[in-house]
DRENMARKE-972621 format. One record per residue (C-alpha): residue number from 1; y, z, x. Coordinates in Angstrom, 3 decimals, padded with zeros to 6 digits. Layout:
% residues N
<node><num>NUM</num><y>Y</y><z>Z</z><x>X</x></node>
...
***
This chain:
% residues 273
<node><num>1</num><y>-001.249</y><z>-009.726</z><x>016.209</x></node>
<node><num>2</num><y>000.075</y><z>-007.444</z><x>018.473</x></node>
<node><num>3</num><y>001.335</y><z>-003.773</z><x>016.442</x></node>
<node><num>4</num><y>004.576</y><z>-002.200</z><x>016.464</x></node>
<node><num>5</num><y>005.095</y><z>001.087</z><x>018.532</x></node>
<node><num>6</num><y>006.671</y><z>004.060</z><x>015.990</x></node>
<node><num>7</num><y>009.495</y><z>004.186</z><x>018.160</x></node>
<node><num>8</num><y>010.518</y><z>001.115</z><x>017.778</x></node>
<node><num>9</num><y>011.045</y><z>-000.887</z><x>014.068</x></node>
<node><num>10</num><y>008.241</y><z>001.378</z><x>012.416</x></node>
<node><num>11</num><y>010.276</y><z>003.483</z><x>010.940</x></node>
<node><num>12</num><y>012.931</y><z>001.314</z><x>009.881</x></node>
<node><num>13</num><y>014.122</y><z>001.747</z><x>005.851</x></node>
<node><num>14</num><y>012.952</y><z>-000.724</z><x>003.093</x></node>
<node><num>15</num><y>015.558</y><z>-002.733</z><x>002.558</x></node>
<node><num>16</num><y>017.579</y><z>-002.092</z><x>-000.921</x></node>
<node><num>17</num><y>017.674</y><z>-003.612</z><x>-004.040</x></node>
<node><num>18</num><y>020.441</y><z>-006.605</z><x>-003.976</x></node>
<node><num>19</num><y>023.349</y><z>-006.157</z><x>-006.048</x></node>
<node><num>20</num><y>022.655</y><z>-007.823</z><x>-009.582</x></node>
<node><num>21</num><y>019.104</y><z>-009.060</z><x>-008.230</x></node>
<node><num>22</num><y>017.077</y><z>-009.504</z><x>-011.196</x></node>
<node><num>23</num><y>014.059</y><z>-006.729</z><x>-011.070</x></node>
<node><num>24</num><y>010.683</y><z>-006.040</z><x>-013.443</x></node>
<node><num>25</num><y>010.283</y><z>-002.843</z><x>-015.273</x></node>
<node><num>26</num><y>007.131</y><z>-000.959</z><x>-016.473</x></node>
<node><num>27</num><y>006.617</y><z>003.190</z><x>-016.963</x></node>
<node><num>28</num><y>002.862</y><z>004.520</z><x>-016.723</x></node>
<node><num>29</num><y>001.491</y><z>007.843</z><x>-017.650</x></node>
<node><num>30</num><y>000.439</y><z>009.664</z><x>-014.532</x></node>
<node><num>31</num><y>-003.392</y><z>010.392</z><x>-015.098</x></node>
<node><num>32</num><y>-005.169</y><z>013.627</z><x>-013.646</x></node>
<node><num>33</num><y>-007.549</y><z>010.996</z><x>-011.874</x></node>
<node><num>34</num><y>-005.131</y><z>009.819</z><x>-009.519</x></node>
<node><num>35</num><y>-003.909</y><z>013.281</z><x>-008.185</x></node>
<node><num>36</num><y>-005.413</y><z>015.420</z><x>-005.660</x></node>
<node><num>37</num><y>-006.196</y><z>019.391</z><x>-005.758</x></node>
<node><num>38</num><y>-002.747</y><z>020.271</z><x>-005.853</x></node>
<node><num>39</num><y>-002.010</y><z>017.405</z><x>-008.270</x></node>
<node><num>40</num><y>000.039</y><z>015.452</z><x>-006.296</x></node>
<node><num>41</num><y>-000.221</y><z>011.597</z><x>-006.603</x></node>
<node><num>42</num><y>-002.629</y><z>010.404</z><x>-003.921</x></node>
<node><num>43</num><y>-001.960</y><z>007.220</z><x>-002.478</x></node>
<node><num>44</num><y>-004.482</y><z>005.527</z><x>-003.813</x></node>
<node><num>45</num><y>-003.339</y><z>006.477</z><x>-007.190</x></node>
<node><num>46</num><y>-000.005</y><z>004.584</z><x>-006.321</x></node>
<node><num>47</num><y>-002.030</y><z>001.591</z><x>-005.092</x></node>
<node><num>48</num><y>-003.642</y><z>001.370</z><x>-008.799</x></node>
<node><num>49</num><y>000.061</y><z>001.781</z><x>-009.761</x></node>
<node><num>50</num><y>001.701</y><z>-001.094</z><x>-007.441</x></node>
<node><num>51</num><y>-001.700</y><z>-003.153</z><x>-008.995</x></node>
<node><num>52</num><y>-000.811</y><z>-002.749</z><x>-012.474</x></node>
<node><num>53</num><y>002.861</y><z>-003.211</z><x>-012.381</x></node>
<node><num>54</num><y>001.862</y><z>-006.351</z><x>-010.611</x></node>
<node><num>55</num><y>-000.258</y><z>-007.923</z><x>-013.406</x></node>
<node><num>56</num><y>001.921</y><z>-006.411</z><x>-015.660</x></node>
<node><num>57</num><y>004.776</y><z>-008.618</z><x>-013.809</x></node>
<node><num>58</num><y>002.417</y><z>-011.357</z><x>-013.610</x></node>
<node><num>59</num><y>002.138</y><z>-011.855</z><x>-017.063</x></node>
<node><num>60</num><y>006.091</y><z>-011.070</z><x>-018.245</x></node>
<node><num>61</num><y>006.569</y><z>-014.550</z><x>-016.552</x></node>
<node><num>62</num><y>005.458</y><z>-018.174</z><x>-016.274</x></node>
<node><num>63</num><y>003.676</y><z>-016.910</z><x>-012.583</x></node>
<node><num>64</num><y>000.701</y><z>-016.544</z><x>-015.270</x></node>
<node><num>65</num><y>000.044</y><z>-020.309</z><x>-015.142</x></node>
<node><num>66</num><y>001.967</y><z>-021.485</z><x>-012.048</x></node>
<node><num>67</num><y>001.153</y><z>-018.994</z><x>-009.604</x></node>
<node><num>68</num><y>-002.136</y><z>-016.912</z><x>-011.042</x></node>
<node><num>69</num><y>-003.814</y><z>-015.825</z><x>-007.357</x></node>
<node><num>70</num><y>-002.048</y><z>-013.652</z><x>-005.114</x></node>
<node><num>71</num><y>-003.975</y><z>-011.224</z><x>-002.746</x></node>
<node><num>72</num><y>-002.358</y><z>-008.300</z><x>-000.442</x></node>
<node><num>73</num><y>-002.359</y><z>-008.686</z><x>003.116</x></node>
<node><num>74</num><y>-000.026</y><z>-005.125</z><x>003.748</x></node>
<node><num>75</num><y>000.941</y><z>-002.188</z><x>001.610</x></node>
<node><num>76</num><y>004.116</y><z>000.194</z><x>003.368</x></node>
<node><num>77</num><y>004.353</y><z>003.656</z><x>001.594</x></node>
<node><num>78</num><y>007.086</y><z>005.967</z><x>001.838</x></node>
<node><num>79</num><y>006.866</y><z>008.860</z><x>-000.225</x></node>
<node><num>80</num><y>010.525</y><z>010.383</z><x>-000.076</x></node>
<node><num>81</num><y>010.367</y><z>013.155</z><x>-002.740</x></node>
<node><num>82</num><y>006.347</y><z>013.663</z><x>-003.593</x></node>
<node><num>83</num><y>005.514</y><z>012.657</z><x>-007.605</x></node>
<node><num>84</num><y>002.547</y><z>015.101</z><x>-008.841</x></node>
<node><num>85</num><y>001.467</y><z>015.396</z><x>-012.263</x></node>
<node><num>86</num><y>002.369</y><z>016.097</z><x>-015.412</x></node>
<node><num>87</num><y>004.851</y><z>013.274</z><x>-015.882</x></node>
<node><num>88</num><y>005.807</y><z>009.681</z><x>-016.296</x></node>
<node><num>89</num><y>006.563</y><z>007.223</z><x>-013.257</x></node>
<node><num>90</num><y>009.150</y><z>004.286</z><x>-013.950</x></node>
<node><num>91</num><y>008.235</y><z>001.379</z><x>-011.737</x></node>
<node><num>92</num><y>010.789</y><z>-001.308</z><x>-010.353</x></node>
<node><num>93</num><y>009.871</y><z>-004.953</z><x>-009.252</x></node>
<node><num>94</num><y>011.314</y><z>-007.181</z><x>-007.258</x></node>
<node><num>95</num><y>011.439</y><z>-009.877</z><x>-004.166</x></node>
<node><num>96</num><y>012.798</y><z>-008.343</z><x>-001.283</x></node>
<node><num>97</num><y>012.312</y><z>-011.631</z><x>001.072</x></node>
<node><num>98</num><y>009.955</y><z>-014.654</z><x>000.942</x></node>
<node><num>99</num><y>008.473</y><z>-017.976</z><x>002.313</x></node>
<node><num>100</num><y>007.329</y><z>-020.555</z><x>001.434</x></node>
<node><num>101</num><y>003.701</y><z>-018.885</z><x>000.898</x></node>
<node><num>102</num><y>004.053</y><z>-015.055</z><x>000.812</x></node>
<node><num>103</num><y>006.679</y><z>-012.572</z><x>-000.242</x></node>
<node><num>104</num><y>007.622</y><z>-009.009</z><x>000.891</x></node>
<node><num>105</num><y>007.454</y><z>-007.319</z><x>-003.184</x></node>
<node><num>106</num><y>009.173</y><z>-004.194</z><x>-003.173</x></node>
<node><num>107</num><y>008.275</y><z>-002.061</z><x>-005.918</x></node>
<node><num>108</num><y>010.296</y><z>001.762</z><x>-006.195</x></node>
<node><num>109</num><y>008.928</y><z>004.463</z><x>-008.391</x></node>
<node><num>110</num><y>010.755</y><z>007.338</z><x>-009.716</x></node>
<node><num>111</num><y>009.150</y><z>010.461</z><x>-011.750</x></node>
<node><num>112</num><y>010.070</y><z>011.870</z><x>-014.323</x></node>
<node><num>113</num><y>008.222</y><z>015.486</z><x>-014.281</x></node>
<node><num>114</num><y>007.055</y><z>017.538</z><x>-016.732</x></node>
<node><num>115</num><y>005.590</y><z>021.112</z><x>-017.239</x></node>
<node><num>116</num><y>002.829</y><z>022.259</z><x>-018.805</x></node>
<node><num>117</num><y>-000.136</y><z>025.620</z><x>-018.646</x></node>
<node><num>118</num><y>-001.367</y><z>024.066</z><x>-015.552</x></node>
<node><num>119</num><y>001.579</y><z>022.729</z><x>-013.367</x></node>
<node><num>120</num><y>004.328</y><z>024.688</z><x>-015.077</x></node>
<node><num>121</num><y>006.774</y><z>024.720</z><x>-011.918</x></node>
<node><num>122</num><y>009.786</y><z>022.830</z><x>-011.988</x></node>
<node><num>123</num><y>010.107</y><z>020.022</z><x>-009.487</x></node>
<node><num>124</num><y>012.723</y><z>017.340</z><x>-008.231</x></node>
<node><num>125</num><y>012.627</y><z>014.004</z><x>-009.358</x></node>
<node><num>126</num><y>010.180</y><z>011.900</z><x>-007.974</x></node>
<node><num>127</num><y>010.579</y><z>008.722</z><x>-005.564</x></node>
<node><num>128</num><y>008.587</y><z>006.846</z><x>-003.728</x></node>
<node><num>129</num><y>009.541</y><z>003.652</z><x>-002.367</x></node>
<node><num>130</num><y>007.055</y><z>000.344</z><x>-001.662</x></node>
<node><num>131</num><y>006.608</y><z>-002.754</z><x>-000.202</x></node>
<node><num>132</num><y>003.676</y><z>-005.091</z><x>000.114</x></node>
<node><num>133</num><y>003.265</y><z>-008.625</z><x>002.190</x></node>
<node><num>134</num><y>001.616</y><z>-011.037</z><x>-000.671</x></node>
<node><num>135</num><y>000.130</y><z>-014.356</z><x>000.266</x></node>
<node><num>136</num><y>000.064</y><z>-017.154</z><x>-003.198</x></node>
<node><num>137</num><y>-003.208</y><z>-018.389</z><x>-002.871</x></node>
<node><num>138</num><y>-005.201</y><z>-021.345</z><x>-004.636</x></node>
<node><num>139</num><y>-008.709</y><z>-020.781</z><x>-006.329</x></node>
<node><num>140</num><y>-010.497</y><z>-021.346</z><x>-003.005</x></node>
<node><num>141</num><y>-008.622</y><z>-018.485</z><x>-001.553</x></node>
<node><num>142</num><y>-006.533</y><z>-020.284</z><x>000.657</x></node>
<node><num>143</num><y>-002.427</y><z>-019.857</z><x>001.118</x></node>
<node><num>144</num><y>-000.807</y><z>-022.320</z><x>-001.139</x></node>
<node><num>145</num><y>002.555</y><z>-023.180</z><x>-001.688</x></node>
<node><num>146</num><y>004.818</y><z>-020.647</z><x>-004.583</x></node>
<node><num>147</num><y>005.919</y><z>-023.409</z><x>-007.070</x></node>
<node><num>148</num><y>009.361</y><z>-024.739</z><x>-006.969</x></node>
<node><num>149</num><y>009.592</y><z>-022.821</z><x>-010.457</x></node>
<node><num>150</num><y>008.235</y><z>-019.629</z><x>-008.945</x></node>
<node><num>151</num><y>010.370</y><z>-020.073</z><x>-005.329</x></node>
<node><num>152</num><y>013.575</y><z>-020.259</z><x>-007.255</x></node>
<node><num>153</num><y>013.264</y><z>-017.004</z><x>-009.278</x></node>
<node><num>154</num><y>012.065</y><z>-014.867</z><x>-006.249</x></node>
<node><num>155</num><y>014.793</y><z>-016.729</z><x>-003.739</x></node>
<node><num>156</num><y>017.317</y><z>-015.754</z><x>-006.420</x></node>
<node><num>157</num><y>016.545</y><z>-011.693</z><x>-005.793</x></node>
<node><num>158</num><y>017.437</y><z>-012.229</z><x>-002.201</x></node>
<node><num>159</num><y>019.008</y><z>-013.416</z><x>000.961</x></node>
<node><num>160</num><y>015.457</y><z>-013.669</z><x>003.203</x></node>
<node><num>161</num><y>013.726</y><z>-016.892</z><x>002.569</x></node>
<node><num>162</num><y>011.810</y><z>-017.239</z><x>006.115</x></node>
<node><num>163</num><y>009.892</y><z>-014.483</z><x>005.786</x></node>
<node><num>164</num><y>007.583</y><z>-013.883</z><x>008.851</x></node>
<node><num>165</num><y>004.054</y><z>-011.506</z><x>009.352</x></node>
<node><num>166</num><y>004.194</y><z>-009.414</z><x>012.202</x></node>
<node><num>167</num><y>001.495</y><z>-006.674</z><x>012.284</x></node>
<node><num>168</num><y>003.226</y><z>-002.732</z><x>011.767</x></node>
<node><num>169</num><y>-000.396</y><z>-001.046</z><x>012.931</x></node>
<node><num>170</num><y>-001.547</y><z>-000.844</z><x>016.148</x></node>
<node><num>171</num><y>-004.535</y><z>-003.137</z><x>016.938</x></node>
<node><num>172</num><y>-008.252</y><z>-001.086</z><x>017.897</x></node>
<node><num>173</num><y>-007.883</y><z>000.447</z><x>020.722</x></node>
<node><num>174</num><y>-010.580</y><z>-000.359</z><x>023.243</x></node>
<node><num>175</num><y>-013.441</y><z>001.757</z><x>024.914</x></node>
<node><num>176</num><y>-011.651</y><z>001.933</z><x>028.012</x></node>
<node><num>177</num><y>-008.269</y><z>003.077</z><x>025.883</x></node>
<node><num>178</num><y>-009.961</y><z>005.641</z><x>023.895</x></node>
<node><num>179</num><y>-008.986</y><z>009.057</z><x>024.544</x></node>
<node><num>180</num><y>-012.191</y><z>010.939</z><x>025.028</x></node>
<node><num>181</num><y>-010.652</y><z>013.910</z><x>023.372</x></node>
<node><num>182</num><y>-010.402</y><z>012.052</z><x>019.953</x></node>
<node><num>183</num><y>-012.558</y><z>013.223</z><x>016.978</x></node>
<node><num>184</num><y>-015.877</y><z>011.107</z><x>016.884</x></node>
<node><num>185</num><y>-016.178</y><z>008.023</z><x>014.293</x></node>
<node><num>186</num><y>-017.056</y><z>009.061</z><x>010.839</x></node>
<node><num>187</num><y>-018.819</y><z>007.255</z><x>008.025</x></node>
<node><num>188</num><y>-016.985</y><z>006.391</z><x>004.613</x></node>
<node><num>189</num><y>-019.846</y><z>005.739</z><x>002.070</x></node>
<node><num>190</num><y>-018.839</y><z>002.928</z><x>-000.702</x></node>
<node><num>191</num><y>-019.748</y><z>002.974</z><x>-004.145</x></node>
<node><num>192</num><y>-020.085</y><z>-000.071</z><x>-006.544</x></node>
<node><num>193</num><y>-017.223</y><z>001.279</z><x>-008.025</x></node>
<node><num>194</num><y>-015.065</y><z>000.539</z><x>-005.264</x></node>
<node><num>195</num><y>-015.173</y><z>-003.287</z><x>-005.829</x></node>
<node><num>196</num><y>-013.832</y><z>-005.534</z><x>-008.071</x></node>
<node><num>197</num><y>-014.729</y><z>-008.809</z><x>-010.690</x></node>
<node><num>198</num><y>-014.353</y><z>-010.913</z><x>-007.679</x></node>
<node><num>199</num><y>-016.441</y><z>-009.114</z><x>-005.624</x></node>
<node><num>200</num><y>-013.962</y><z>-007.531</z><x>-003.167</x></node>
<node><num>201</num><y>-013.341</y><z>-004.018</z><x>-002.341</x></node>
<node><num>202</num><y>-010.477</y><z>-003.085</z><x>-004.626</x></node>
<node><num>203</num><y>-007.141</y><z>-002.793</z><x>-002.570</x></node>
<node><num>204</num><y>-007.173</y><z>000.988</z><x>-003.671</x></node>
<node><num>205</num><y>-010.197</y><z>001.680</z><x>-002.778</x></node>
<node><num>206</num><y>-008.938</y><z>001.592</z><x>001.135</x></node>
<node><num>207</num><y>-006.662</y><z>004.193</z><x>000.454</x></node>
<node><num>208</num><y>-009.349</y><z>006.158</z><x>-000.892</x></node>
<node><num>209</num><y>-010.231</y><z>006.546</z><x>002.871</x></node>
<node><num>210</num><y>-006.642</y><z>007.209</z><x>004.152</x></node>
<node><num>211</num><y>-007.093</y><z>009.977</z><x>001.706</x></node>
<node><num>212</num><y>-010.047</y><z>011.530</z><x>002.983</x></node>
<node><num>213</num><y>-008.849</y><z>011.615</z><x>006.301</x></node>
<node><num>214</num><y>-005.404</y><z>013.546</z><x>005.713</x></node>
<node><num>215</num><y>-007.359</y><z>016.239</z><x>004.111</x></node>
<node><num>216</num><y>-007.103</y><z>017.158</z><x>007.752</x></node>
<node><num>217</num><y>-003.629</y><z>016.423</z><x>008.658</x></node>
<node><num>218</num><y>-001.916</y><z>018.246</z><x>005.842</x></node>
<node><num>219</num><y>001.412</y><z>018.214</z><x>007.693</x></node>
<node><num>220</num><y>001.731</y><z>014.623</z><x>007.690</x></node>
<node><num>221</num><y>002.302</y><z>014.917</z><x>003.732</x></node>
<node><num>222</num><y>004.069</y><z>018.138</z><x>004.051</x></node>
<node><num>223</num><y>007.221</y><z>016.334</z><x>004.193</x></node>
<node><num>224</num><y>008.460</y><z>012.678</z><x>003.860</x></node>
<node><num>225</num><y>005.933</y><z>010.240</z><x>005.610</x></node>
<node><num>226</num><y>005.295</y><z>006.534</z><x>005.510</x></node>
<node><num>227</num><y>001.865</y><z>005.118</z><x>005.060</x></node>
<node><num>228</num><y>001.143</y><z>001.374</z><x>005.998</x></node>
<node><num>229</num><y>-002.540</y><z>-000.109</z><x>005.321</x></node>
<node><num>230</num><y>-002.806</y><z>-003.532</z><x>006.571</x></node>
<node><num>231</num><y>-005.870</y><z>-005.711</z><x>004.878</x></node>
<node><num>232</num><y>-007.501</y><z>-007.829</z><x>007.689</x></node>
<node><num>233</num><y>-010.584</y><z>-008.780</z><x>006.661</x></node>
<node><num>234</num><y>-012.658</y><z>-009.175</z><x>002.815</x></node>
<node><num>235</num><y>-015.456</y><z>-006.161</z><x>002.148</x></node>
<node><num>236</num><y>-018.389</y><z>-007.510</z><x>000.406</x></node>
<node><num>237</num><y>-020.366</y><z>-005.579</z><x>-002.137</x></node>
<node><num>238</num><y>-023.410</y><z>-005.316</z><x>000.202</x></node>
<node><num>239</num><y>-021.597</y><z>-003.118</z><x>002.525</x></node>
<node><num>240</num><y>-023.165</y><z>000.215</z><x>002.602</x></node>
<node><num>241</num><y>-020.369</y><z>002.457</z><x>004.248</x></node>
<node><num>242</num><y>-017.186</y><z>001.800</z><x>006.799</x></node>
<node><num>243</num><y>-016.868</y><z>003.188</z><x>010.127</x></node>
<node><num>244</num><y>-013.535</y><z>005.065</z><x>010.106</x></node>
<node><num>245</num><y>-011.951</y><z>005.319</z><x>013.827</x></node>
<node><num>246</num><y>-009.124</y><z>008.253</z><x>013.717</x></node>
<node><num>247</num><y>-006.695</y><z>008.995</z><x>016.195</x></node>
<node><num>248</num><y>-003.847</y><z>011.755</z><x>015.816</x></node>
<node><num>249</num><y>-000.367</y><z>010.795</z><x>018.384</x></node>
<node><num>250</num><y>002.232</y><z>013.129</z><x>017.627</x></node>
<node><num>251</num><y>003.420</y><z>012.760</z><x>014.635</x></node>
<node><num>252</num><y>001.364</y><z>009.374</z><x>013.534</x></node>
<node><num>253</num><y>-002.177</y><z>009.288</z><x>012.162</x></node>
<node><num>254</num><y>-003.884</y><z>006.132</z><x>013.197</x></node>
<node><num>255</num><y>-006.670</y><z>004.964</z><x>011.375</x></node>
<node><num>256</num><y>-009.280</y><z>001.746</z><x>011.785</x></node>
<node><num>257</num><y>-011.746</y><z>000.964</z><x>009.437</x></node>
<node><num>258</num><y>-014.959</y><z>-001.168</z><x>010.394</x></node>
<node><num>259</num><y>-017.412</y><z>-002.694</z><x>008.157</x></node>
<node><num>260</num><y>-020.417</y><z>-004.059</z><x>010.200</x></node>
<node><num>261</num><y>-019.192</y><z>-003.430</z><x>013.457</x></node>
<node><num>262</num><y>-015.712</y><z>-005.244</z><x>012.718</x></node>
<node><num>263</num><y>-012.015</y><z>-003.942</z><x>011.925</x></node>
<node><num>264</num><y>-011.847</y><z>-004.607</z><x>008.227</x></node>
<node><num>265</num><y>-008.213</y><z>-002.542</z><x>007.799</x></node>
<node><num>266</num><y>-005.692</y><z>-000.551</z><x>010.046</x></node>
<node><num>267</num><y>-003.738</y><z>002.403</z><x>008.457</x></node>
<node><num>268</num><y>-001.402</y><z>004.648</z><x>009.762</x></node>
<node><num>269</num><y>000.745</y><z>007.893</z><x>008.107</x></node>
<node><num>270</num><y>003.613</y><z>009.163</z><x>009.993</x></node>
<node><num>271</num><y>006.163</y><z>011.552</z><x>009.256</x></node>
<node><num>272</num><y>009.536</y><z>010.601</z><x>008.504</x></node>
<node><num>273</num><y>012.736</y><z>012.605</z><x>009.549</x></node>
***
């Protein structure tokens, strides 16, 4: 799956809400354990987020009995106004194209802030908008057909019903590619805490690692930036730590993360204009 260069579609806008399109609403509490030091939302606070407003979606509907198993094969992230805490986020669901097997879910969150002894500066409305490539799968894992049911409701929401993947990361660059002045590989440890009842690192979890790695790159958040984490291969329990390849181009943070030797996820956060 050959990636996308930034100049070219990366940075293309999530396409809107239709007119009239039929959408799922839920508002959360933001929590002081998804915000960083400066108590802005971290991104894998919004992945917990984009989780729970699926379930919660899940279950508003008959996809509770037709459709149960759906995992994430991409997450895109563009935070356009940051959303920090104290406040409440209102979270919008919908089908922004689809196939016969997957759909591109867009979810949009706006913030409402809030004030208080320990954030008690005024800020803008948040807004950060989402979308994430999910695959309908059957109990063994495998892509299944959506039900005719399920097909008809998210085909009503749009115009794009031959949704195709194409990969928006750049694939792992090899030895001969590597620039030699690139920081060295680093070690992400994992916890048990980072997996889930099915015994798969949790989808947030990944971001956990994005995270870790902008600590470093604070300019890339300075301003509005897109972050894309593409899911390429399962993470058992048994895996100790990942391997996290980093490489900074321009204004793009690229990011590969190996478990046993093998490119598990790709990430990549790059400032917006």
């Amino acid at each position: 799956m050959q990636g996308i260069s930034p100049s070219e579609d990366f940075r293309r806008p999530l396409a809107d809400r239709r007119d009239g399109a039929l959408f799922f609403e839920a508002k959360y509490r933001l929590r002081t354990g998804d915000v960083d030091q400066d108590m802005r939302l971290r991104l894998d606070g919004m992945a917990r987020t984009l989780q729970d407003v699926a379930n919660d979606n899940l279950e508003a509907t008959d996809f509770a009995h037709t459709d149960p198993f759906w995992i994430v094969r991409r997450t895109v992230i563009d935070v356009i106004e940051p959303i920090s805490w104290p406040g409440t986020v209102t979270a919008q669901r919908w089908c922004g194209a689809l196939s016969t097997r997957w759909t591109n879910m867009r979810v949009r969150m706006t913030a409402e802030h809030e004030t208080n002894l320990f954030n008690p500066t005024q800020r803008p409305a948040g807004l950060v908008e989402t979308e994430a490539f999910w695959i309908n799968v059957n109990q063994q894992g495998l892509p299944a057909r959506i039900s005719d049911g399920g097909f008809a409701l998210l085909s009503s929401m749009n115009d794009v019903h031959r949704l195709k993947w194409k990969s928006m990361n750049p694939e792992l660059p090899s030895e001969a590619d590597t620039d030699t002045g690139a920081p060295a590989d680093r070690q992400h440890v994992l916890r048990s805490t980072d997996f889930d009842p099915f015994k798969h690192m949790n989808n947030a979890a990944y971001w956990a690692a994005v995270e870790d790695e902008l600590v470093d790159h604070p300019d890339l958040t300075a301003t509005r930036h897109r972050a894309v984490l593409e899911y390429l291969r399962p993470i058992s329990p048994d895996t100790i730590a990942l391997t996290v390849r980093r490489r900074r181009e321009g204004d793009q943070l690229q990011m590969w993360l190996l478990a046993n030797g093998v490119t598990a996820a790709t990430a990549t956060v790059t400032r917006l204009s």
